[in-house]
C-alpha positions as CSV (number, residue, x, y, z in Angstrom):
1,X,-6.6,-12.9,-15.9
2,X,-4.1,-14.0,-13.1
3,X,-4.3,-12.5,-9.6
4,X,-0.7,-11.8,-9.7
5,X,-1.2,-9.5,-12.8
6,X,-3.5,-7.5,-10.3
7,X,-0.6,-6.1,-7.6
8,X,-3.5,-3.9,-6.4
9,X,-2.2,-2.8,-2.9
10,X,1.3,-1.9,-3.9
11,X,0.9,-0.7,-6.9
12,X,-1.8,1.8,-5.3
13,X,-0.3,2.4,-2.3
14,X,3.2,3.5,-4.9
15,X,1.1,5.5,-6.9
16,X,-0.8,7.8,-3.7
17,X,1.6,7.5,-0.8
18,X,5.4,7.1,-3.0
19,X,5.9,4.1,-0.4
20,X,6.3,0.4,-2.0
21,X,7.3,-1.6,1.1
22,X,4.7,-4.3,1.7
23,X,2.0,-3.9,4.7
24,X,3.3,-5.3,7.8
25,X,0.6,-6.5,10.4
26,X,1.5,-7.1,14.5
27,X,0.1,-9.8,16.4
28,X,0.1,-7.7,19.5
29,X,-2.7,-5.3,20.7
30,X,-2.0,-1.5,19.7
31,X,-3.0,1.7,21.6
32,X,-6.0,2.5,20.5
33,X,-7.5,6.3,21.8
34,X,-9.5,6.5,25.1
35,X,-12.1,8.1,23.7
36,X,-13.8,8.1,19.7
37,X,-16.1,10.1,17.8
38,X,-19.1,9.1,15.5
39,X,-18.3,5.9,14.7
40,X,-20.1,2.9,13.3
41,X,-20.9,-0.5,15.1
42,X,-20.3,-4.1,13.1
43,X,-21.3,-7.5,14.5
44,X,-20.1,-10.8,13.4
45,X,-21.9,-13.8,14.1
46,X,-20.2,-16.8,11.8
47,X,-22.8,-19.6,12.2
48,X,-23.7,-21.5,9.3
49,X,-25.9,-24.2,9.2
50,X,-23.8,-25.1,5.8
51,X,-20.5,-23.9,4.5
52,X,-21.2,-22.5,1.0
53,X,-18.1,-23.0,-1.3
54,X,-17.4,-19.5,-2.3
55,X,-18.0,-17.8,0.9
56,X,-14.7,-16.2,2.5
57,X,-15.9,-14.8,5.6
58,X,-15.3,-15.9,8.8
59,X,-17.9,-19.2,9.7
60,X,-18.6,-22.4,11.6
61,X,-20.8,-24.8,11.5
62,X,-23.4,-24.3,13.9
63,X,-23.8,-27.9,14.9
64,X,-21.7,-28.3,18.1
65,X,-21.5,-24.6,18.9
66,X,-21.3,-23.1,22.4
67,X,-23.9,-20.3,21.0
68,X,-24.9,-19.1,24.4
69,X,-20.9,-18.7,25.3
70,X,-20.0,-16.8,21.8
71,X,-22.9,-14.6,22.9
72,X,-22.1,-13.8,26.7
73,X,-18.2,-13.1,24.9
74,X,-19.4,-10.8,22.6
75,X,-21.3,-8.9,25.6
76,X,-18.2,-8.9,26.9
77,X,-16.2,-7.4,24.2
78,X,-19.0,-4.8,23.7
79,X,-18.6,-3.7,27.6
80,X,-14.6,-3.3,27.0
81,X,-15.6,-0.8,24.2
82,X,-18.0,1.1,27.0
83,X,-16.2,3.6,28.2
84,X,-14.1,4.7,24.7
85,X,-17.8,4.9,22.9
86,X,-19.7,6.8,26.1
87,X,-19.2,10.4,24.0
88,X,-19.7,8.8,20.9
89,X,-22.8,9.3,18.2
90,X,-23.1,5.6,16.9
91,X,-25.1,5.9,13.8
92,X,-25.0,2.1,12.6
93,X,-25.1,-1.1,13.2
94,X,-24.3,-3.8,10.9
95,X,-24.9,-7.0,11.5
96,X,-23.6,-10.3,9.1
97,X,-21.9,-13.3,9.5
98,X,-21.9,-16.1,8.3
99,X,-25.8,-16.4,8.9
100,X,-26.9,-13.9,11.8
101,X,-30.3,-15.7,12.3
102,X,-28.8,-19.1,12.6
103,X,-29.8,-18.6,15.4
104,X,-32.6,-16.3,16.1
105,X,-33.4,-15.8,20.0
106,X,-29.2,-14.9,20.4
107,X,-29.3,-12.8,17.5
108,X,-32.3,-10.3,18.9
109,X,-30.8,-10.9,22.4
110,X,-27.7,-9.2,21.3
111,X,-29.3,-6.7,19.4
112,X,-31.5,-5.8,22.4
113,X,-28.2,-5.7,24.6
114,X,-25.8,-3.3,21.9
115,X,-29.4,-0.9,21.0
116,X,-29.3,-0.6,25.1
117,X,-25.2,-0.2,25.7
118,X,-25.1,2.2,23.0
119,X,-26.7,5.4,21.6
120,X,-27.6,3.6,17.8
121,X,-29.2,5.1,14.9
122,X,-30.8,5.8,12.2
123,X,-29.3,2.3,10.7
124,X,-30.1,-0.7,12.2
125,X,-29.0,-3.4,9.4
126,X,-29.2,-7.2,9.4
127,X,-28.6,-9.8,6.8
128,X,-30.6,-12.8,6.1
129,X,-30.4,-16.0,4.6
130,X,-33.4,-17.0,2.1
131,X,-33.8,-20.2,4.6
132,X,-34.0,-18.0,7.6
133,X,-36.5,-15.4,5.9
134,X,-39.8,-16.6,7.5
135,X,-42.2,-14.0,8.5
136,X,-42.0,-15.0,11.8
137,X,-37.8,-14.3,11.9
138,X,-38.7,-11.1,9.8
139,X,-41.5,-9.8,12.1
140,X,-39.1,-10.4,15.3
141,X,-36.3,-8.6,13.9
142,X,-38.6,-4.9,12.3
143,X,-39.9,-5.3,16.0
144,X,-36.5,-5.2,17.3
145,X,-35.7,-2.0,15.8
146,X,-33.7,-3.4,12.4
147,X,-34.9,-1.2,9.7
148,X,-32.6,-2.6,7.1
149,X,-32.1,-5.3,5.6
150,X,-29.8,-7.8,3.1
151,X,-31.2,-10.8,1.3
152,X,-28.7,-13.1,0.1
153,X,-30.5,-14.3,-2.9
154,X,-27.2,-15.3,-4.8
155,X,-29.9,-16.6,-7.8
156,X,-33.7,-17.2,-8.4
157,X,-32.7,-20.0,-10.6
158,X,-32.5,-23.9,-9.5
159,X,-29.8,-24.6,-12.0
160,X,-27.1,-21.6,-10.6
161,X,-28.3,-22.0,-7.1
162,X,-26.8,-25.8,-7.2
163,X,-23.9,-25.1,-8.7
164,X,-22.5,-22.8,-6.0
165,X,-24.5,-25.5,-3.3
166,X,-27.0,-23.3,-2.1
167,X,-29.6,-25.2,0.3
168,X,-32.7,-24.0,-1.3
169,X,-34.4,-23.4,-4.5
170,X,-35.4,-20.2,-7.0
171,X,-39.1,-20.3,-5.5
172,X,-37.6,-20.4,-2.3
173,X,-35.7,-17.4,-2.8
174,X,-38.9,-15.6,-4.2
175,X,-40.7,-16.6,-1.4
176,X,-37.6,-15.0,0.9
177,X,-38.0,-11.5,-1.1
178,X,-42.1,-11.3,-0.9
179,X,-41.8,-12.4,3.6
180,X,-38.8,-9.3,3.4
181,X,-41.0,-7.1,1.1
182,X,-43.7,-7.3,3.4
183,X,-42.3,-7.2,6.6
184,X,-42.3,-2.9,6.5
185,X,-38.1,-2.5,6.7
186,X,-37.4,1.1,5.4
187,X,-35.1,-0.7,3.1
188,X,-34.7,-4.4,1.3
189,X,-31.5,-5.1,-0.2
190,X,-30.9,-7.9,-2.6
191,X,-27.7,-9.2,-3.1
192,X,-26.8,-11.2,-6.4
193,X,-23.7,-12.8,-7.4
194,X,-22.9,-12.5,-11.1
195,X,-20.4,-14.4,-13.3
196,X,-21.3,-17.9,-11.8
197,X,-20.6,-20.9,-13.3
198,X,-22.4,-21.5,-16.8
199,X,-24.2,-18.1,-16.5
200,X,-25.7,-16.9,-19.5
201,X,-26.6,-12.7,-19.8
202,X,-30.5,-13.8,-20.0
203,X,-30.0,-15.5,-17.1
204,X,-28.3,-12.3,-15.5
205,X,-31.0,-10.2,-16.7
206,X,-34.4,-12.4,-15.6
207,X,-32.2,-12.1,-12.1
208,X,-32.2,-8.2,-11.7
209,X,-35.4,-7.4,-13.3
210,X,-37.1,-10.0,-10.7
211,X,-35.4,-8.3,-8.1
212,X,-36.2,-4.9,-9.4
213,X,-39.9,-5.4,-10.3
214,X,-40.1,-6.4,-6.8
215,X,-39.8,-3.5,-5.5
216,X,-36.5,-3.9,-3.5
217,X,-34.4,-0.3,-2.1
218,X,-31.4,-1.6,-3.4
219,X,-29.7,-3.8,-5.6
220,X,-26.6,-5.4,-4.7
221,X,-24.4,-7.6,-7.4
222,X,-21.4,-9.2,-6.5
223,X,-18.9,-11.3,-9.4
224,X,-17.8,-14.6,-8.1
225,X,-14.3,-14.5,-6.4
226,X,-11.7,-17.4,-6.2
227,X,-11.0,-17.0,-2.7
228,X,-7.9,-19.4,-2.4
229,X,-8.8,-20.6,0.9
230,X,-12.4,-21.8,-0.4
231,X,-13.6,-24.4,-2.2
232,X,-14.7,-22.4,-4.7
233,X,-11.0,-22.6,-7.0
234,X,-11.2,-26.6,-6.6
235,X,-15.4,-26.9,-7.6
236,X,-14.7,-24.9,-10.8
237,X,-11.8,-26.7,-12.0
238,X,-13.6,-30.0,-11.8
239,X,-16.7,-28.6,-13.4
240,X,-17.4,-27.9,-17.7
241,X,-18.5,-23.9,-16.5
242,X,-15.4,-21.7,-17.0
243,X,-14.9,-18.8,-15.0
244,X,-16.3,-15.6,-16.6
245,X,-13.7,-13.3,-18.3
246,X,-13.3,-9.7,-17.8
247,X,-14.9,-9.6,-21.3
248,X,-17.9,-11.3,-19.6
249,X,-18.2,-9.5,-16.5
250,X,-17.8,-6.5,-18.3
251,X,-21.4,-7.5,-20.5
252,X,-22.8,-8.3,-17.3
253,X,-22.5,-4.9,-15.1
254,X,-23.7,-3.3,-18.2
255,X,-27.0,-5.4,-18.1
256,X,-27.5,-4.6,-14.3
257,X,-26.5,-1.1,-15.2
258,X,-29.3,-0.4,-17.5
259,X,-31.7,-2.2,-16.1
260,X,-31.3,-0.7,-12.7
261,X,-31.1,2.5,-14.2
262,X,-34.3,1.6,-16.2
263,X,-36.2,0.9,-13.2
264,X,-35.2,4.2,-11.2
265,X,-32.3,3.1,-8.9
266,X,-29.0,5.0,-8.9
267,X,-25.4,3.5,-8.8
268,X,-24.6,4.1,-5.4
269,X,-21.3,2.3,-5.1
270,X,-19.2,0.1,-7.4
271,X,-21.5,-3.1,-6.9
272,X,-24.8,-1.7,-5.8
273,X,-27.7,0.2,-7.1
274,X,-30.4,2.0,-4.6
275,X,-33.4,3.3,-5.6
276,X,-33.9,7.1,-5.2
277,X,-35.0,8.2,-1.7
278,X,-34.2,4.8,0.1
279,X,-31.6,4.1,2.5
280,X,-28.6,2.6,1.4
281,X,-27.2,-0.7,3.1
282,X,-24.0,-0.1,3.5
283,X,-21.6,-1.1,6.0
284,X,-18.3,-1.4,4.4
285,X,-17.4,2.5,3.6
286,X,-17.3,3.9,7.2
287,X,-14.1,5.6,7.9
288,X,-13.9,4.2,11.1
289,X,-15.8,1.3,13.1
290,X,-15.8,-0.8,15.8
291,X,-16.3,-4.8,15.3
292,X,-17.3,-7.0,17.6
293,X,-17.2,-10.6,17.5
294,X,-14.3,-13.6,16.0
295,X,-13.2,-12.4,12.5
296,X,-14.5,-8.9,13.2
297,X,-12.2,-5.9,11.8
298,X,-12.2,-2.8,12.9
299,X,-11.2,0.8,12.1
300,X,-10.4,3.4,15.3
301,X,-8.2,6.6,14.4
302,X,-5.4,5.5,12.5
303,X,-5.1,1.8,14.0
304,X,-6.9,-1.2,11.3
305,X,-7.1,-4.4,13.0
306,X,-8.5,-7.9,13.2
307,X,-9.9,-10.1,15.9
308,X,-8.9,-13.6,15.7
309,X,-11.3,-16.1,13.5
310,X,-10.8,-18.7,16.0
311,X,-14.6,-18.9,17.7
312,X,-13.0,-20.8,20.9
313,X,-10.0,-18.5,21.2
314,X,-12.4,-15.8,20.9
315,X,-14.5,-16.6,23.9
316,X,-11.2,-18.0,25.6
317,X,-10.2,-14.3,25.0
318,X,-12.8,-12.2,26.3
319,X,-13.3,-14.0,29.3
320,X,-9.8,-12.9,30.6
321,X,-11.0,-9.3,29.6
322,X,-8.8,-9.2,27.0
323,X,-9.9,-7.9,23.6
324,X,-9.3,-10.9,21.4
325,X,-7.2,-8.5,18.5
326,X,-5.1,-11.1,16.4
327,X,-3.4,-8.7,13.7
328,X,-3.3,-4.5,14.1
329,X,-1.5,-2.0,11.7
330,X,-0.8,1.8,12.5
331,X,-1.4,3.9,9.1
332,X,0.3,7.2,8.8
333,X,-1.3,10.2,7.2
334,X,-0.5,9.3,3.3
335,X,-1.9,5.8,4.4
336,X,-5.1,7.2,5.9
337,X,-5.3,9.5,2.8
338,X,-5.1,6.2,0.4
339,X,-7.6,4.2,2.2
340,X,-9.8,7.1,1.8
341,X,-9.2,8.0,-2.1
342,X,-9.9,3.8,-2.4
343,X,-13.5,4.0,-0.4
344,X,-14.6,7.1,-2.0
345,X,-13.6,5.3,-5.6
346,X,-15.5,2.8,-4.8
347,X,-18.6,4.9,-3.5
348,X,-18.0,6.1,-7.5
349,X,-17.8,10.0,-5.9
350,X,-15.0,11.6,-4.8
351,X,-15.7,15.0,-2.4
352,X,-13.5,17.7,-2.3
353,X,-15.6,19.2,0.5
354,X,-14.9,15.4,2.6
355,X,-11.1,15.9,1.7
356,X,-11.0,18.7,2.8
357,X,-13.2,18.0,6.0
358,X,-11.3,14.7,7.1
359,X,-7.2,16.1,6.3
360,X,-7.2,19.8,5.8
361,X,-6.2,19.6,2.6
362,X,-7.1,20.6,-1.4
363,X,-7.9,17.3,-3.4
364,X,-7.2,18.7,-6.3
365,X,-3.6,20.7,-5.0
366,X,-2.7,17.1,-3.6
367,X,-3.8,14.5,-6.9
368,X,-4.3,17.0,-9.1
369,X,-2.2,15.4,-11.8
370,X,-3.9,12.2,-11.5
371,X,-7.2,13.4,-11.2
372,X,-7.0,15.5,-14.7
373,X,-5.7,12.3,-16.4
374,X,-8.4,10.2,-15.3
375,X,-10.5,12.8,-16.2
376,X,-8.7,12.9,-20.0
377,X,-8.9,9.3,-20.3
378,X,-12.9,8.6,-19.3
379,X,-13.0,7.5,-15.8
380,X,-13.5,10.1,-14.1
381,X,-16.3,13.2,-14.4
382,X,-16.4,16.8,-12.7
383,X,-19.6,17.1,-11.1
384,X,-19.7,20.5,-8.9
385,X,-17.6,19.5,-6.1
386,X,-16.8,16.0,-6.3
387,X,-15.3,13.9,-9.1
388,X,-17.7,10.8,-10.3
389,X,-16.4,7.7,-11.7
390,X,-18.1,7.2,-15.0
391,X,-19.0,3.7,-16.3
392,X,-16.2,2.5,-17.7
393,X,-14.3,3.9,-14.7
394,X,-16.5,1.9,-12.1
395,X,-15.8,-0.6,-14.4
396,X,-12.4,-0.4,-14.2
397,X,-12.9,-0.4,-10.6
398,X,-14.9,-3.2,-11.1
399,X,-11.2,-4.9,-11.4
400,X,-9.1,-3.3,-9.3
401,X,-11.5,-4.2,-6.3
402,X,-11.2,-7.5,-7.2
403,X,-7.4,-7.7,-7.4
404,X,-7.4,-6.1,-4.1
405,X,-9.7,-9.1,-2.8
406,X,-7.6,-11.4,-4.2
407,X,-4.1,-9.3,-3.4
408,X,-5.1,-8.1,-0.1
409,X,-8.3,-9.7,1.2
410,X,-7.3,-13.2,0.1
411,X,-4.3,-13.1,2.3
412,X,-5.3,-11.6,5.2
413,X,-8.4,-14.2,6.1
414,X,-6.5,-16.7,4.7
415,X,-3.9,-16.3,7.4
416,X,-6.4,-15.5,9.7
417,X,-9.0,-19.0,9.1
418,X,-5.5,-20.8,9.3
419,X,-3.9,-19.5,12.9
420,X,-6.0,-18.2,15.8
421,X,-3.1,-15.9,16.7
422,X,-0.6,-15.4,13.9
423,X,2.8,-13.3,15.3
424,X,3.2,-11.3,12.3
425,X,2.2,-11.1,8.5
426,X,3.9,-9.7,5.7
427,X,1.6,-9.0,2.7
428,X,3.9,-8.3,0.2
């Protein structure tokens, strides 16, 4: 399936806003409001001590680094925020990267410093390498007040751990899960990737059971994406392991479906699973946020925007007290309304009660119509007052979130990784 059969973002934003023009994204700062409300906190740290092939977020090599300069900017950055947050209720904090504890004494240092700038809680989040997961990193980060946290497992199993070039082995990564299961985080989530090259459904299912029997609070499971700017496209097409088909992918979530539903654990959002009564790590659904850091994106009011991926223009930045935004775009209402509608689908539960809350609106007066023919056709449920995707509709989500990756995601941070301060982009 081609990623230009998958016109995700203007095809959606047709069908829920009657607009078609392409997105258009500044490279100037926008207004943003002098003061926001609740809002949650995101950190990016992008050193790597390797580059893994399929990974499209924002990273270095940590080699070479100024680390203790990329800290003092983010400081910075943080301080510029100050006075808009002051009122604010911050009830998360998000932390990922690249590899947060790639280094671990500026990690906890700027953990201390945001937990002290800001008023932060209940969700303290981190994720962590398998390589990085010694009891030691684990113990200094619970005692830090990080009560969640993100194993990127990937794989327990040599043979699909090497073919996506991951630096350590299955016993490795089972040794990473037992230091996080016993380091007394409120929550352990485990993040798989499925579909990877030469992956067989037993292979999938020894994978999530593991991971289950262990005990984890959530399950998270991820399909392999082509990013274009990666070296993922190129590694496949020399290899014998075809990408997985829809057909494929499709056998797949049903396996981690039924297992996790076997083992207790809910379906919490269109690729994760958390087990009744835990926290869930989640730091992508917020309806707005703040980012701090090169490659962070943020989400005040109705103003998206991006700071440049450039780690040396990013400190360059900050250090003139400027905030270091590379791309911005104001939505209007039927914009805001859309990127709702899209997180909620992906949550799998749409709330009339949040509709209502967030635009003063009925749900069901506005989409109506489409909501009683996603109903008629299987994808969507009535559940008191919210509409629930059912399987096959998170699986069909299951595809649209991917087309948007490759429609939306795939161009944006592939502009970005390629100009530290691009004057305009057109994604359309």
């Amino acid at each position: 399936m081609k990623p230009s059969f998958w016109r995700t973002r203007r095809l959606y934003r047709l069908l829920l806003t009657g607009k078609y023009q392409p997105y258009v994204f500044e490279g100037t700062i926008p207004d943003l409001p002098n003061s926001l409300g609740d809002i949650g906190l995101y950190l990016h740290i992008p050193f790597c001590k390797q580059i893994c092939p399929f990974c499209p977020y924002n990273k270095v090599l940590l080699y070479g680094q100024d680390v203790d300069a990329y800290a003092e900017a983010v400081k910075k950055e943080a301080e510029m925020y100050r006075e808009r947050l002051q009122a604010s209720t911050v009830p998360s904090l998000y932390i990922g990267g690249g590899t947060p504890l790639a280094s671990p004494r500026h990690l906890l240092d700027l953990i201390a410093f945001l937990t002290h700038s800001f008023r932060i809680g209940p969700e303290i989040g981190v994720e962590a390498h398998p390589s990085d997961a010694s009891v030691e990193n684990l113990s200094a980060l619970r005692r830090s007040g990080v009560n969640l946290l993100s194993l990127g497992v990937q794989s327990f199993q040599d043979d699909l751990l090497q073919r996506i070039s991951r630096p350590y082995d299955g016993e490795k990564a089972k040794e990473a899960l037992a230091n996080s299961m016993n380091a007394d985080f409120d929550s352990v989530d485990v993040d798989l990737m499925f579909g990877l090259p030469g992956e067989t459904e037993d292979q999938l299912g020894y994978d999530v059971e593991y991971a289950l029997r262990s005990g984890i609070g959530q399950l998270s499971a991820y399909p392999l994406i082509l990013f274009s700017f990666t070296k993922m496209p190129e590694i496949l097409a020399r290899s014998t392991f075809p990408k997985a088909s829809w057909r494929q992918e499709k056998k797949m979530l049903q396996i981690i479906q039924e297992l996790s539903k076997a083992y207790g654990y809910e379906r919490t959002s269109i690729w994760t699973w958390t087990k009744k009564e835990k926290a869930q790590y989640t730091s992508v659904t917020r309806q707005d946020f703040v980012g701090f850091g090169a490659g962070a994106a943020s989400r005040c009011s109705n103003v998206f925007y991006s700071n440049t991926c450039s780690v040396s223009e990013y400190v360059k930045a900050v250090d003139t007290r400027k905030l270091p935004i590379a791309l911005s775009i104001s939505l209007d209402e039927k914009d805001e309304i859309a990127w709702w509608l899209f997180w909620a689908a992906y949550r799998m539960s749409i709330s009339r009660q949040e509709f209502r809350r967030l635009f003063n609106r009925e749900l069901d007066s506005e989409f109506g119509l489409y909501l009683k023919a996603l109903r008629y056709l299987g994808i969507l449920k009535e559940e008191g007052t919210e509409y629930r995707l059912t399987d096959n509709g998170g699986f069909l989500f299951h595809l649209v979130e991917q087309g948007y990756s490759l429609d939306f995601l795939d161009g944006m941070w592939g502009a970005l990784s390629s100009e530290a301060w691009p004057k305009r982009l057109v994604l359309g």
